[in-house]
C-alpha positions in Angstrom: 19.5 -36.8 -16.4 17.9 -33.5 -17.5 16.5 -30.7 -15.6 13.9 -28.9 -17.0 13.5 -25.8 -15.7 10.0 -24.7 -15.8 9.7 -20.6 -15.8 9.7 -18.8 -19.0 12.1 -15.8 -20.2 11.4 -12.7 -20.8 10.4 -13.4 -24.5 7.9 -16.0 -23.5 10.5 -19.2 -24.7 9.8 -21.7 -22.2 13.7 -22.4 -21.0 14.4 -26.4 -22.6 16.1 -27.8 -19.7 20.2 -28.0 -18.5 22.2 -31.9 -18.5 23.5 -32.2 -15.0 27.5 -31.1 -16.0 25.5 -27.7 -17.2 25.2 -28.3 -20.9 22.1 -26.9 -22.6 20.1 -29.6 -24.1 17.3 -27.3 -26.1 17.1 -25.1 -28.2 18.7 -24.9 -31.8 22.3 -25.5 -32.5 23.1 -21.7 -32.5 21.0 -20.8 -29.6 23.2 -23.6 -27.4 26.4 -22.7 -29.2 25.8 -18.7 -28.4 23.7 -19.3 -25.3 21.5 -16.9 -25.9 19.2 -18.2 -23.4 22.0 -17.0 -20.8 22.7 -13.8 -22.8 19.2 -12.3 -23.1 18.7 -13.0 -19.4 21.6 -10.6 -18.1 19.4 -7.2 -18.5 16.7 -6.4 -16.3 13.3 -7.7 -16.9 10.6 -5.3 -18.2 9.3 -4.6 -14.9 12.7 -4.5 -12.8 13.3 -1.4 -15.2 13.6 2.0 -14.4 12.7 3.6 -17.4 12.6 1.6 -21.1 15.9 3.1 -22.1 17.4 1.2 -19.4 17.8 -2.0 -21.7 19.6 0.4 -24.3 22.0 1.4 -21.3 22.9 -2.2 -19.8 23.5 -3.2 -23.3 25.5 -0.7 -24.9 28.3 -1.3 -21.5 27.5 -5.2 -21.7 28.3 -5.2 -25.2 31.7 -2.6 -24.9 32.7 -5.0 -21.6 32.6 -7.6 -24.1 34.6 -5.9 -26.8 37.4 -5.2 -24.6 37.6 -8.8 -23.2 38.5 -9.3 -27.1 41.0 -6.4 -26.9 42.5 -8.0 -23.6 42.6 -11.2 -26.0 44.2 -9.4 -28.8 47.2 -7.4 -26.5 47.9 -10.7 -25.1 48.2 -11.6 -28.5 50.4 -8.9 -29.5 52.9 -9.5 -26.6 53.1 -13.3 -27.7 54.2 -12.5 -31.2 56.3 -9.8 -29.8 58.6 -12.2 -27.3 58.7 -14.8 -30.4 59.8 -11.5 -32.6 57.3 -11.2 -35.1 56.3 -7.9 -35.2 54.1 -8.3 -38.4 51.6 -10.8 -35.9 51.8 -8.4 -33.3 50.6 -5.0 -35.5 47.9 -7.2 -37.1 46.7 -8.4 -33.7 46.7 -4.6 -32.5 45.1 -3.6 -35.9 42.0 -5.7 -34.3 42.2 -3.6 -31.3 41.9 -0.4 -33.2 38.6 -1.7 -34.7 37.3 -2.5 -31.0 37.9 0.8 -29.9 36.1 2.6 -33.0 33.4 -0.2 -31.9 32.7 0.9 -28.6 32.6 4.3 -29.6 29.7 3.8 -32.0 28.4 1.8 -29.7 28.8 4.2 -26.6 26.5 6.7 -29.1 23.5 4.5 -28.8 22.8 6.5 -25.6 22.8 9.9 -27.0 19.3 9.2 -27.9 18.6 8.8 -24.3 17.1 12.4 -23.1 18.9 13.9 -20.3 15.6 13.8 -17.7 15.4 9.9 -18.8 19.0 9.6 -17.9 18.5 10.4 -14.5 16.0 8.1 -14.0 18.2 5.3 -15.2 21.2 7.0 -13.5 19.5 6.0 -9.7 19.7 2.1 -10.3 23.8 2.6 -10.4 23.6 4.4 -7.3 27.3 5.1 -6.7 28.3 3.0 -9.7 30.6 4.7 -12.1 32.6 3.6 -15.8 35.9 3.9 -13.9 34.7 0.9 -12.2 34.8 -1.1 -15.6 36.8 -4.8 -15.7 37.5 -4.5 -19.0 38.7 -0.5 -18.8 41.0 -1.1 -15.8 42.4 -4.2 -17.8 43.1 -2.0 -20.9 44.7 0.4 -18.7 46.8 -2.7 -16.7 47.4 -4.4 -19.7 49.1 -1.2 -21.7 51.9 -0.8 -19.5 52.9 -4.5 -20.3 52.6 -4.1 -23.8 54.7 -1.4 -24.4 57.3 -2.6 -22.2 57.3 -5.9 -24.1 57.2 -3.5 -27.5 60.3 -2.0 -26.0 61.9 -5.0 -25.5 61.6 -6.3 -28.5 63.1 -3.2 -30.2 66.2 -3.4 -27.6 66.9 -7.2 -28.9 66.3 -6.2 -32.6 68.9 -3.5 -32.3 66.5 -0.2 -32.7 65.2 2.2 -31.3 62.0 3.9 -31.9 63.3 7.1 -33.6 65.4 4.7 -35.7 62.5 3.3 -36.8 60.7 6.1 -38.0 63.9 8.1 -39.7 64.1 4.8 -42.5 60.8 3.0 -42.1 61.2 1.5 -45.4 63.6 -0.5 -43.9 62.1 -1.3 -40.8 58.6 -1.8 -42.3 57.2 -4.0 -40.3 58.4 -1.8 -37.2 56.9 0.8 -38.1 53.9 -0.6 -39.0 53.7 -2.3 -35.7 54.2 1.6 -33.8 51.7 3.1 -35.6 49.1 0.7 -34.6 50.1 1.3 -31.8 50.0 4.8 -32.0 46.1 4.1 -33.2 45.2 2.3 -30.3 46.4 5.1 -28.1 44.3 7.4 -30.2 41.2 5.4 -30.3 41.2 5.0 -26.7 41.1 8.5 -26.0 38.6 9.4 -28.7 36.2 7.0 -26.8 37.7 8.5 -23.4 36.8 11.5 -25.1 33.4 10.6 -26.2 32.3 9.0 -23.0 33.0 12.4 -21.2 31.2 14.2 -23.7 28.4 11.6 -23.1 28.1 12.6 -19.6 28.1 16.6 -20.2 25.3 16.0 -22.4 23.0 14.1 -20.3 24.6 16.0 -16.7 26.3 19.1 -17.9 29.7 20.8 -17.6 30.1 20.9 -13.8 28.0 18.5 -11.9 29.8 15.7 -10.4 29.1 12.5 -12.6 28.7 8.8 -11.6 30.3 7.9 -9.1 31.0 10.9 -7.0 33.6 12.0 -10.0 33.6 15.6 -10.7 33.7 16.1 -14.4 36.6 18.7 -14.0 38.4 15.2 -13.1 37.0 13.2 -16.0 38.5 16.4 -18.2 42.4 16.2 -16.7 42.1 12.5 -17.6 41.9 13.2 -21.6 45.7 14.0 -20.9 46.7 11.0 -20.3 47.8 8.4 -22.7 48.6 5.1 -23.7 51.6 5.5 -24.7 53.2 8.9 -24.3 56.6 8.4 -25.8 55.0 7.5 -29.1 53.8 11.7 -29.0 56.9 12.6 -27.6 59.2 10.9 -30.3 57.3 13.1 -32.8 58.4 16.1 -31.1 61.9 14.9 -31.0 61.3 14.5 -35.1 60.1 18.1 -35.4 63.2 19.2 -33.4 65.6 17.5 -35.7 63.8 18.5 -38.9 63.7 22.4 -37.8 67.7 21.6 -37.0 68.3 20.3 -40.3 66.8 23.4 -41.9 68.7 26.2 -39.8 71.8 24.7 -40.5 70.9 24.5 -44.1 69.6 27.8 -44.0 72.7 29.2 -42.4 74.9 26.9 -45.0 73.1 28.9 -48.3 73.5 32.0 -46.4 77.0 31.8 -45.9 77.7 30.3 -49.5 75.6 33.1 -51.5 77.1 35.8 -49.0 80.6 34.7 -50.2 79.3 36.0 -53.7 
C-alpha cells in the first residue's frame, strides 16, 4: 500500500506518496535516489525565516555537516589501510580529506555576503546555539586522536620513526607521503578554524562574546591548537640538526684553514 501525502513543499511539488517500509514511490529516479524531497525540506520555510539570508546560513552548516560525515568516512578509511599496512591507501584516503576541508572553507565564505545587521537577525533563531556544538566538528576532533595513534602504530611495526622518515623520504616514499597529508589536513583544519573566527569578527567584532556565550578572546587561543602537533614539532627537531650540522662544519673549515 501507498500513502500519499497530500501537502505540497515549499516549491509547490505536490509530495508523490511513501510505500509503507518508507520507500519513495514518486518522483524521478534521481529525485528518489537523492531524496531530494527530504533534502529541500530540512531549511526553514519562507515564512518560518528570520530574515532571507537565513536559507544561505542553514545551508552553508548543512552542507559543511555533511562534508565532514565524508571526512569521518575517509579517517576511518585511513586507519583501515593503516592496521592492514598500506600506507599508500591510507594518504590517498586523507588526500580526500584535505579537499573537504578546502570545501568547507569556500563554503563557510558564502556568509560573508551576509551584512553584519542581517546577521543578527538570523543570529536570534540559534539562541544559545554555537559551531562548537557541531557533530561532525567534535567527531573530527574525536576521531584525530585515533588516527594518529594508529599512524604511530603503524610506523612502530614498520620499524620507523617519523624523523626517519623525513631524513631519506625517497626511501620511505610512501611514508612520507602519507605524513604530509597528514600534515595538510592539520593545516586545512585550522585555516577553516581560522576562517570561521574571522567570520565571526566580521559580522560581531573583535571583543563581543560570539554564539554561544564564547568570548572571541577564547575562539583566538583555540587557533593554537592542532591536529597533530608532533608533525610541527619534528620540524623543529630538523632545523636543530641542520643548524648542528653546519656549526660543526663551520668549526671543521675553521680549524682546517687556521692550520694554514
Amino acid at each position: 500500500m501507498t500513502r500519499q501525502v497530500t501537502e505540497k513543499s515549499e516549491r509547490g511539488e505536490a509530495v508523490q506518496g511513501e510505500s509503507a517500509n518508507g520507500a519513495r514511490t514518486g518522483g524521478t529516479v534521481y529525485e528518489r535516489y537523492l531524496r531530494t524531497d527530504d533534502l529541500l525540506q530540512l531549511q526553514k520555510t519562507e515564512t518560518e525565516r528570520l530574515h532571507p539570508d537565513e536559507l544561505t546560513f542553514q545551508i552553508v552548516h548543512q552542507s559543511i555537516e555533511l562534508w565532514w560525515k565524508v571526512t569521518a568516512q575517509q579517517i576511518a578509511a585511513a586507519r583501515a589501510a593503516l592496521e592492514a599496512g598500506g600506507p599508500g591507501d591510507a594518504a590517498r584516503a586523507l588526500r580526500r580529506v584535505v579537499t573537504q576541508q578546502e570545501l568547507a572553507t569556500q563554503i563557510l565564505r558564502q556568509l560573508e555576503f551576509v551584512s553584519p545587521v542581517d546577521f543578527l537577525t538570523i543570529r536570534a533563531g540559534l539562541e544559545d546555539g554555537s559551531g562548537m556544538d557541531s557533530p561532525g566538528f567534535r567527531g573530527i576532533l574525536r576521531a584525530a586522536p585515533e588516527l594518529w595513534e594508529t599512524f604511530m602504530g603503524a610506523l612502530f611495526r614498520a620499524g620507523l620513526t617519523l624523523e626517519t622518515v623525513y631524513l631519506d623520504r625517497r626511501e620511505h616514499a610512501d611514508w612520507y607521503e602519507l605524513a604530509e597529508a597528514l600534515t595538510d589536513f592539520d593545516e586545512r583544519f585550522h585555516i577553516f578554524r581560522a576562517a570561521h573566527l574571522k567570520l565571526a569578527e566580521r559580522h560581531l567584532g573583535l571583543r563581543t562574546v560570539g554564539t554561544g556565550g564564547t568570548p572571541m578572546e577564547l575562539l583566538e587561543r583555540t587557533l593554537h591548537d592542532l591536529l597533530f602537533p608532533d608533525l610541527w614539532s619534528m620540524r623543529e627537531g630538523l632545523v636543530a640538526q641542520a643548524q648542528a650540522r653546519q656549526a660543526a662544519a663551520g668549526n671543521e673549515m675553521a680549524r682546517v684553514t687556521g692550520g694554514h
